[in-house]
C-alpha positions in Angstrom: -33.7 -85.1 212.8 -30.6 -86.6 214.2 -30.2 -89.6 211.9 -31.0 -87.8 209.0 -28.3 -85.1 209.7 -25.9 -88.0 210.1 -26.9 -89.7 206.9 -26.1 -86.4 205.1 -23.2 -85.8 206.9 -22.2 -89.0 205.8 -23.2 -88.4 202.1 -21.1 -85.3 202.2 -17.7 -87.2 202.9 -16.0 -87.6 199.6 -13.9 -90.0 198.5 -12.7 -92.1 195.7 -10.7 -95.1 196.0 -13.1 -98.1 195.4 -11.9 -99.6 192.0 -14.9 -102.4 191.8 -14.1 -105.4 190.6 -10.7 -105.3 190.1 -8.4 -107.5 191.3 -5.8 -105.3 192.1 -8.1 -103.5 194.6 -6.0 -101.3 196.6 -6.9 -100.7 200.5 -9.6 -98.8 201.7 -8.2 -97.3 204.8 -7.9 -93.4 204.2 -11.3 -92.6 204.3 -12.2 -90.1 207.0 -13.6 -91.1 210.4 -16.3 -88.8 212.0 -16.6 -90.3 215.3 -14.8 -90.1 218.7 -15.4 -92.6 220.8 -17.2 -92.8 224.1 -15.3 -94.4 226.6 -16.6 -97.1 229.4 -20.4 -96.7 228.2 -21.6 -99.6 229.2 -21.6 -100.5 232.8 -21.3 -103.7 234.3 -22.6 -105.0 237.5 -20.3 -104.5 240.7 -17.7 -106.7 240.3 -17.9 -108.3 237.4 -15.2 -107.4 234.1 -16.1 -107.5 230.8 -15.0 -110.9 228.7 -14.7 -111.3 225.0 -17.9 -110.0 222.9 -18.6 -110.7 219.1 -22.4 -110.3 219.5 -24.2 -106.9 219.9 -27.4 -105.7 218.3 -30.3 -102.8 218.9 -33.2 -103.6 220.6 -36.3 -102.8 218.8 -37.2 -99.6 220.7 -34.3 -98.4 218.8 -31.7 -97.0 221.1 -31.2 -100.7 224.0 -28.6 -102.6 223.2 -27.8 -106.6 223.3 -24.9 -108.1 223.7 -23.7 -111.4 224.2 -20.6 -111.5 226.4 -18.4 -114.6 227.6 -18.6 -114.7 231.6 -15.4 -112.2 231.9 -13.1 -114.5 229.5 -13.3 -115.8 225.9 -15.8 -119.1 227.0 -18.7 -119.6 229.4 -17.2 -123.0 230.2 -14.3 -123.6 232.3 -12.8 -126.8 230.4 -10.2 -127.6 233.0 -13.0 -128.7 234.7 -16.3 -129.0 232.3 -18.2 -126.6 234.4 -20.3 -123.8 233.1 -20.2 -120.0 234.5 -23.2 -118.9 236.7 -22.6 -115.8 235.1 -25.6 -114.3 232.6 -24.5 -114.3 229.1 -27.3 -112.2 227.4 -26.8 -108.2 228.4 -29.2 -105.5 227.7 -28.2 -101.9 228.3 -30.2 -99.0 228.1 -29.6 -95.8 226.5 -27.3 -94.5 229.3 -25.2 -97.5 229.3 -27.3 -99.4 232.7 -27.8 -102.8 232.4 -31.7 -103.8 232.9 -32.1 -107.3 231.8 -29.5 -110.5 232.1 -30.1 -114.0 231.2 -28.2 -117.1 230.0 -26.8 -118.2 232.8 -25.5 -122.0 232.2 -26.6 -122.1 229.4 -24.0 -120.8 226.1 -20.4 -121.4 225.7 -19.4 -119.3 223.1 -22.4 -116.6 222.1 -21.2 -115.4 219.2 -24.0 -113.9 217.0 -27.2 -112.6 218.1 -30.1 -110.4 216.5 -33.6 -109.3 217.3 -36.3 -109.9 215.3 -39.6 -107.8 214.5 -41.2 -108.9 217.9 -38.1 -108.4 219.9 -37.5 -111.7 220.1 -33.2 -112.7 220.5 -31.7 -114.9 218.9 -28.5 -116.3 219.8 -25.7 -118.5 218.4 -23.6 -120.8 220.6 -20.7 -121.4 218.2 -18.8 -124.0 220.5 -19.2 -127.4 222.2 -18.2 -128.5 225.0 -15.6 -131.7 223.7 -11.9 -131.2 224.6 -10.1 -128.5 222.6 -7.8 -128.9 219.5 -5.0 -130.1 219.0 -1.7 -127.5 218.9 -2.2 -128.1 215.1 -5.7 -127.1 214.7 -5.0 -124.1 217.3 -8.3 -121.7 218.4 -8.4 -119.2 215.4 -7.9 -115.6 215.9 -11.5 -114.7 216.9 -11.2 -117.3 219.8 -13.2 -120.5 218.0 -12.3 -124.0 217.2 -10.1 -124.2 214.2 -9.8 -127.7 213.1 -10.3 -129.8 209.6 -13.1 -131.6 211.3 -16.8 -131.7 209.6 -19.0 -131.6 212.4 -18.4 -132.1 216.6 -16.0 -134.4 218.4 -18.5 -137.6 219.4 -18.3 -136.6 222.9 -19.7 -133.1 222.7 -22.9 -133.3 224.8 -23.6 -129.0 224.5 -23.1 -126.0 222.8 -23.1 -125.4 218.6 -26.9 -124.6 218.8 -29.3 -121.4 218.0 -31.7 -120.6 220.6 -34.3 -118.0 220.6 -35.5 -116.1 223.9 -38.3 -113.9 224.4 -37.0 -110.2 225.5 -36.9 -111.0 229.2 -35.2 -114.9 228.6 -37.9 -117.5 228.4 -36.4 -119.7 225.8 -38.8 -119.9 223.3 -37.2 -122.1 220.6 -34.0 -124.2 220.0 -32.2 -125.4 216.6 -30.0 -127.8 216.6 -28.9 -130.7 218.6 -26.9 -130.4 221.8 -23.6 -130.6 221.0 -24.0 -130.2 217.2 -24.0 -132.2 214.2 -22.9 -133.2 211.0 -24.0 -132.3 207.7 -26.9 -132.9 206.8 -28.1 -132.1 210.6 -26.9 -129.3 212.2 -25.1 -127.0 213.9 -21.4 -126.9 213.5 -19.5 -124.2 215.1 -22.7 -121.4 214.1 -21.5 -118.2 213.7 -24.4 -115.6 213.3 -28.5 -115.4 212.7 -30.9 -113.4 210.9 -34.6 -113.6 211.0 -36.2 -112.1 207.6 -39.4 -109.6 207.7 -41.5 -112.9 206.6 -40.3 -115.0 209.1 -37.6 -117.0 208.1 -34.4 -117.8 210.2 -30.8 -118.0 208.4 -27.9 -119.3 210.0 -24.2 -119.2 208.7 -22.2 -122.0 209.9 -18.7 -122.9 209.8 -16.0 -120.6 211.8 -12.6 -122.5 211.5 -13.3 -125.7 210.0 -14.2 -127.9 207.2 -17.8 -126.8 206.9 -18.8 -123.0 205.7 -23.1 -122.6 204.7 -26.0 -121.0 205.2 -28.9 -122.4 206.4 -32.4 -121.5 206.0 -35.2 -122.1 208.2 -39.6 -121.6 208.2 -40.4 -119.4 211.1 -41.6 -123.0 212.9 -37.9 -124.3 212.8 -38.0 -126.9 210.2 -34.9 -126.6 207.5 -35.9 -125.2 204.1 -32.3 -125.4 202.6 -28.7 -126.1 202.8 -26.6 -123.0 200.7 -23.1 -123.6 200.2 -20.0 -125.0 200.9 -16.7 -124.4 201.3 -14.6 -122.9 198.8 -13.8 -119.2 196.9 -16.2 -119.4 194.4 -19.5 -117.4 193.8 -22.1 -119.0 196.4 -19.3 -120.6 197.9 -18.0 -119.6 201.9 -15.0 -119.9 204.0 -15.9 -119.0 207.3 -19.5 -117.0 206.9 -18.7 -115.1 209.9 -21.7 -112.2 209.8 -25.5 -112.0 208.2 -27.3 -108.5 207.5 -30.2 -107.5 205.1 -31.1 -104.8 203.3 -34.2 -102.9 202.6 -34.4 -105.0 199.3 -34.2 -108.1 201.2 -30.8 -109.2 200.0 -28.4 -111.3 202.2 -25.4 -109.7 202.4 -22.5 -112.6 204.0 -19.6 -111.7 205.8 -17.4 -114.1 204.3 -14.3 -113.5 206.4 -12.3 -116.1 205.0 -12.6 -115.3 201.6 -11.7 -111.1 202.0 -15.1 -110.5 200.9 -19.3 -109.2 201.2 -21.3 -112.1 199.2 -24.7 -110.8 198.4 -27.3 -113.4 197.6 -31.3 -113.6 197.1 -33.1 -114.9 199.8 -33.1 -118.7 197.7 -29.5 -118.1 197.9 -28.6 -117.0 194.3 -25.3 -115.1 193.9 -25.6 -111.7 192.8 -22.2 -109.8 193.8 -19.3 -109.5 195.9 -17.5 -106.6 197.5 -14.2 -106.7 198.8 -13.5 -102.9 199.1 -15.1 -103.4 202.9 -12.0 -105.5 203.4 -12.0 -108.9 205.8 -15.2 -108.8 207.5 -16.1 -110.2 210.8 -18.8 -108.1 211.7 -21.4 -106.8 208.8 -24.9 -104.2 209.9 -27.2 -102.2 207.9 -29.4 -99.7 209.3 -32.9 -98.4 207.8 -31.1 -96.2 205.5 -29.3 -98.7 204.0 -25.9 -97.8 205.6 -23.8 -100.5 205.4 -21.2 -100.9 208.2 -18.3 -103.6 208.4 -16.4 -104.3 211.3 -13.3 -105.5 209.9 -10.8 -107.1 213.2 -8.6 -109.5 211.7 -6.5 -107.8 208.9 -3.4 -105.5 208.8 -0.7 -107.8 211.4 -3.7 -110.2 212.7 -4.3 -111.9 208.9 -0.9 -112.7 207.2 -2.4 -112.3 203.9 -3.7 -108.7 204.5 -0.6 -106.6 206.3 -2.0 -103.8 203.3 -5.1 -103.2 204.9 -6.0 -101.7 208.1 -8.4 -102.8 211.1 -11.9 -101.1 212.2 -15.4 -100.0 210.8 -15.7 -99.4 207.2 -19.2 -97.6 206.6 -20.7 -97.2 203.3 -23.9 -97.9 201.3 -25.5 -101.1 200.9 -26.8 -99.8 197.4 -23.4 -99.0 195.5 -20.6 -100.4 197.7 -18.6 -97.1 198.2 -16.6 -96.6 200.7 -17.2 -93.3 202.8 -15.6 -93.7 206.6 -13.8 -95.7 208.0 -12.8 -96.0 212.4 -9.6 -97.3 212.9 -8.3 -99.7 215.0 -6.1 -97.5 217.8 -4.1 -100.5 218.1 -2.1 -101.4 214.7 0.1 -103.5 216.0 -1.7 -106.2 217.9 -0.6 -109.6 216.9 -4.0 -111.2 217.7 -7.5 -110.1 216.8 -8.6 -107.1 217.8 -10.9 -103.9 217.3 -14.5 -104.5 216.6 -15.5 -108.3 215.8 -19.5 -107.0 216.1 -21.1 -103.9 214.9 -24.6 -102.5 215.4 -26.1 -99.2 215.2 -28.6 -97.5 216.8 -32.0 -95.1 216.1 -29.7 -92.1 216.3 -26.8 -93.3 214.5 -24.3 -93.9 216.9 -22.0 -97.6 216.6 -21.6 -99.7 218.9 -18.1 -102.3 218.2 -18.1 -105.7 220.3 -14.5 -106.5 220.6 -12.9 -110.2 221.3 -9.5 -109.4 221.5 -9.7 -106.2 223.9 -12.8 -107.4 225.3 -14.8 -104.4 225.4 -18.3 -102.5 223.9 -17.3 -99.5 222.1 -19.5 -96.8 221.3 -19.0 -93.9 218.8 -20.8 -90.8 218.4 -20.3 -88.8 215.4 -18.4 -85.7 216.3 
């Protein structure tokens, strides 16, 4: 009864400011925002801080939830001296907040998308390698990943930029990719997020900061199916694919975060629309209703090009696009990323934001 009071709740909200398909769209940042938020939900172990997180997503009973975190900093590898944490990168919390399962440890550099497939399966995305970082000139981009021209991995990058796919308590059931990454036409290059269809198939957007920006579709065994993409502005085209979700009709809908925009493809990877009323999107999740939320943590004074538009959680419909809450960013003035990178939501409604900049899990209830 919760969810459906929240859905109509939701429904109730008016407003009107979308003008689709215009290019003089104006910001979408006065919609209302019916949550408070819930502070210090999730509790880590004795000790231990939380690092950077872009990767959270519900478990399958509904109301757990995953995250990917980076050992207490933004990496799981010290480069100063090529060692990896012995910290677990792969949380699961309960409904109260208590962690009950860890694994990962050693293992990821950089989780940075993650989801959970119809068996409860997780699948993680290691979107780093472990070669020596960029030059000042091709500096770490504002969500903490490699930014450089390159088209694939620095030769001596032996780990990292791969998907793997555990079993809900870690047994590492399946790995794409090649340690260290690859060029195209092999794979991965800095992969950013994954989503596992109803029948089985695995996509993968790729590219966070450099020269490459696809999707790539695998069977359910692993093999590649398709390449879909490249960089660029155009329809079909990506610039850093930051963010997968579905909807009920089974379209992809791409966080293309470089671009200011939502692509929304078939499964083959036709172009059917874009939306940029959701505003620079580095996080993108739609529940069983087809509530669409978009965690947007780069515009207003992180992205130059964007000072109009404000930071948070835009949540609307998958079906028409409009635009009917929005969460703020309580911090308007940060000069670096910041708000929710990840978004996920659970049985009962309530949104969970995985923040890099902060480096925190927020959780919002509606009030």
């Amino acid at each position: 009864m919760r969810i459906i009071f929240i859905v109509s709740a939701l429904a109730l909200i008016v407003w009107s400011g979308v003008a689709y398909g215009q290019t003089d769209l104006q910001p979408t940042n006065s919609a209302p925002n019916p949550y408070s938020t819930v502070a210090n939900w999730a509790k880590m172990p004795e000790g231990r801080v939380w690092g950077s997180t872009s990767a959270v997503e519900v478990d399958r009973d509904g109301v757990s939830i995953w995250v990917g975190e980076r050992c207490g900093q933004n990496s799981c590898l010290d480069r100063t001296k090529n060692e990896m944490s012995n910290l677990s990168s792969i949380l699961k919390f309960d409904s109260s907040g208590k962690l009950v399962t860890s694994f990962g440890q050693g293992m990821l550099i950089f989780p940075h998308g993650i989801f959970v497939d119809r068996d409860g399966n997780v699948w993680v995305t290691d979107g780093q390698d472990n070669a020596p970082q960029p030059s000042p000139a091709g500096a770490p981009a504002a969500g903490g990943g490699q930014q450089n021209s390159r088209l694939g991995p620095a030769p001596e990058s032996t780990r990292g930029n791969q998907v793997y796919k555990f079993s809900p308590d870690g047994k590492l059931l399946m790995t794409l990719g090649k340690p260290g990454g690859a060029a195209e036409p092999d794979y991965f290059y800095q992969p950013n997020d994954v989503l596992v269809a109803p029948n089985g198939n695995v996509f993968v957007s790729e590219g966070h900061g450099g020269a490459n920006s696809r999707i790539l579709k695998f069977s359910k065994d692993g093999k590649l199916i398709k390449s879909i993409g490249k960089k660029g502005a155009g329809p079909g085209q990506f610039d850093q694919p930051h963010s997968l979700a579905m909807d009920s009709q089974g379209r992809l809908f791409v966080g293309d975060r470089g671009n200011n925009r939502i692509q929304i493809l078939d499964q083959d990877g036709n172009f059917i629309t874009e939306w940029k009323q959701f505003s620079r999107p580095s996080g993108v999740y739609i529940d069983k209703n087809d509530m669409l939320y978009v965690a947007d943590s780069e515009s207003g004074s992180v992205a130059r090009n964007r000072p109009e538009w404000k930071r948070g959680i835009r949540i609307g419909s998958a079906k028409d696009g409009k635009v009917i809450a929005f969460i703020p960013d309580p911090n308007e003035n940060a000069t670096g990323t910041s708000a929710a990178e990840g978004v996920a939501v659970d049985s009962h409604g309530n949104v969970y934001g995985a923040e890099v900049g902060p480096r925190a899990l927020k959780k919002y209830v509606m009030k």
